[in-house]
C-alpha positions, -999 to +999 in steps of 0.1 A: +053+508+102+058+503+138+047+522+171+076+542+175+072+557+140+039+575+146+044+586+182+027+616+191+053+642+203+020+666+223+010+643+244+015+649+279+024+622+307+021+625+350+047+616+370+042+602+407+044+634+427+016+653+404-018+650+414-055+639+402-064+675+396-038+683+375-039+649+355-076+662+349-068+692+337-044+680+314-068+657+301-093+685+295-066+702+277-054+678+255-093+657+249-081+626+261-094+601+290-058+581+298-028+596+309+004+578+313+026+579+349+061+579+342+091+581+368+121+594+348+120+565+318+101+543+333+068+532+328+044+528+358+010+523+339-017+543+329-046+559+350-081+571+337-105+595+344-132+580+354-107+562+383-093+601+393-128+612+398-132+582+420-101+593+444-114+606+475-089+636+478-079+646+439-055+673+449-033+641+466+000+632+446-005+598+430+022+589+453+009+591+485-026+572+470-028+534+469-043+526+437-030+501+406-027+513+374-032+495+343-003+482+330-010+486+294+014+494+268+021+483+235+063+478+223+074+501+203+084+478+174+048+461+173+030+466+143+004+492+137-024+468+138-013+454+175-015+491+191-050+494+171-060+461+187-050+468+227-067+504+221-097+492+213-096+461+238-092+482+266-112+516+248-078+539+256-080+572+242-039+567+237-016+542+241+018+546+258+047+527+237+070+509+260+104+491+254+096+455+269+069+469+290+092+489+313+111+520+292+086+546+281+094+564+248+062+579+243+026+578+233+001+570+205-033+586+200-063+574+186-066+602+158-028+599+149-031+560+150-065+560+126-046+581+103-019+563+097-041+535+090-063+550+066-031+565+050-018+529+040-017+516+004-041+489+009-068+511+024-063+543+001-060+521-032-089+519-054-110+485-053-133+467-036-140+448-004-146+407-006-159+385+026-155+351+020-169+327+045-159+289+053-152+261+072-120+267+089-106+235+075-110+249+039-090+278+047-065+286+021-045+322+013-028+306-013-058+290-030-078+319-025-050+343-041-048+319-071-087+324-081-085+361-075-053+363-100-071+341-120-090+377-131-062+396-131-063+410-096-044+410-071-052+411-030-040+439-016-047+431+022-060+405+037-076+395+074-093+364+091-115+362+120-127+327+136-160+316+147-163+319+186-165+277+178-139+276+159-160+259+129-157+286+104-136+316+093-143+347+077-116+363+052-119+398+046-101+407+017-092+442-001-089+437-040-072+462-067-106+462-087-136+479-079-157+457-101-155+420-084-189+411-105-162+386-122-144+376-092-171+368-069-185+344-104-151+323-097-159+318-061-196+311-064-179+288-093-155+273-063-186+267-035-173+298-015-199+316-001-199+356-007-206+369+032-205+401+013-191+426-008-184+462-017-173+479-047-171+506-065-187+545-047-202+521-020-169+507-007-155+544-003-188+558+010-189+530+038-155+536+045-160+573+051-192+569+068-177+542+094-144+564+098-170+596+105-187+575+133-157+560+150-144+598+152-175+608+168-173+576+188-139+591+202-152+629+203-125+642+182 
């Protein structure tokens, strides 16, 4: 699924000629902190809140006010995952969706964007979470698939993260059984070490209890 599938048809934009006070009022109205400018189709960037309230005259069209807006945007056929990752770079409240960077064809929100997410296979499925660590030379998808299918399983998703030196990687992996008791025995077995794990009620508690936070995080 790309950006332009799960664009959120409320969301409002500003166009040159409006000014801070309305873009705040808007943003009341609608719980966000960002607000895409948009002349006709094309995308001039995105302003904040917290850079309106610093305008000296609010009720000024954004026109007549020298200021730079952020040019941030993610394409509208980059993956889910990408628009997750430049929202919560740059902590954007939504994310405009831009054809090459210029056209705009709308917006993504956080809530609609989390959603989605959760909504996929590999995070709704039943099973259990596995955190492998590892020198980044030992790295392997393919090894690392075999000794899971070696039980019977199969990885659902997979993600890896590097060491700021570069030493060591850490594979997250989401597996279609909740009990990995004898999974994580064929790594041990292996000399992978188990950075952690969760299964069964745990995994889906955490889950919830991380997705409850991050809403609260974002005040929705």
């Amino acid at each position: 699924m790309n950006a332009a599938e799960i664009i959120s048809q409320d969301l409002p934009l500003l166009t040159p000629g409006e000014s801070g006070e309305n873009a705040l009022i808007l943003m009341e109205q609608f719980d966000v902190k960002h607000l895409p400018v948009v002349s006709g189709d094309i995308f001039m960037g995105v302003i904040s809140e917290e850079e309106i309230l610093l305008l000296e005259n609010p009720t000024s069209a954004f026109n007549s006010i020298p200021h730079d807006l952020m040019q941030i945007s993610v394409d509208a056929n980059s993956h889910l995952f990408d628009a997750l990752s430049i929202m919560s770079n740059y902590k954007l409240s939504l994310l405009p969706v831009t054809i090459e960077g210029t056209t705009y064809v709308g917006a993504v929100s956080a809530p609609d964007l989390l959603n989605q997410l959760t909504d996929m296979k590999s995070v709704k499925a039943p099973g259990g979470v596995l955190v492998l660590e590892m020198p980044e030379r030992d790295y392997s998808l393919t090894e690392i698939a075999r000794l899971v299918e070696e039980n019977d399983a199969k990885i659902l998703s997979a993600s890896i993260t590097s060491s700021v030196s570069q030493k060591y990687s850490e594979v997250t992996l989401k597996i279609n059984r909740q009990d990995l008791s004898a999974i994580i025995q064929t790594f041990e077995r292996y000399d992978y070490t188990i950075k952690a794990s969760y299964q069964k009620q745990r995994f889906s508690d955490s889950l919830q209890n991380r997705y409850e936070e991050l809403m609260k995080y974002l005040n929705i």
